[in-house]
N, C-alpha and C positions, 0 to 999 in steps of 0.2 A: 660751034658747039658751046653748050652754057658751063657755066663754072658753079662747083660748090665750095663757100666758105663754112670752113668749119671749124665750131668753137670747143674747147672741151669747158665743161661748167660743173661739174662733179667727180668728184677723186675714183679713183680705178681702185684703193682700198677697199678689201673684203668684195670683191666681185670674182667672177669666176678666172680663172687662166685663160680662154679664150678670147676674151671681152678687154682683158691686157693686152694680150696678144694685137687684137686689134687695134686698140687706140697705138699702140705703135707704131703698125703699121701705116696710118694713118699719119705718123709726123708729130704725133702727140704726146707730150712728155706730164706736163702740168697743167693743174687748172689755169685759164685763160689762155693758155696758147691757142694760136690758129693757123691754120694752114688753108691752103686755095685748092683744089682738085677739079681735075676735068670730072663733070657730068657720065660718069659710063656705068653699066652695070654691075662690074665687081666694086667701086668705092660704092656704089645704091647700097649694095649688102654690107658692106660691112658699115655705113652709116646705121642701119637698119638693126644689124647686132648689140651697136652700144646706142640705141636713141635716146635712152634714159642718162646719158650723159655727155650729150654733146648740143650743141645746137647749131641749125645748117639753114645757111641763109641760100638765094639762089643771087650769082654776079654772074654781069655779061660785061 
């Protein structure tokens, strides 16, 4: 199964409570951290929530 690397590259300032929520859960604290996740559908949506502030490379 394929892996997502994922960047944050924009502040979670002035965005919605959800959209925090999310980069959270994702492992994300601050701009340029990254973190690795499995490929599965629920990290797809929530990549998919915050896409205007992250960026998601595909690793194998």
């Amino acid at each position: 199964m394929s892996r997502l690397k994922v960047t944050q590259i924009r502040s979670e300032i002035g965005g919605k409570q959800n959209q925090r929520d999310t980069l959270r859960s994702l492992g994300l604290k601050r701009i340029g951290d990254t973190v690795v996740k499995e490929d599965r559908p629920e990290i797809r949506g929530m990549v998919n929530t915050v896409a205007h502030l992250i960026v998601v490379e595909e690793v194998d």
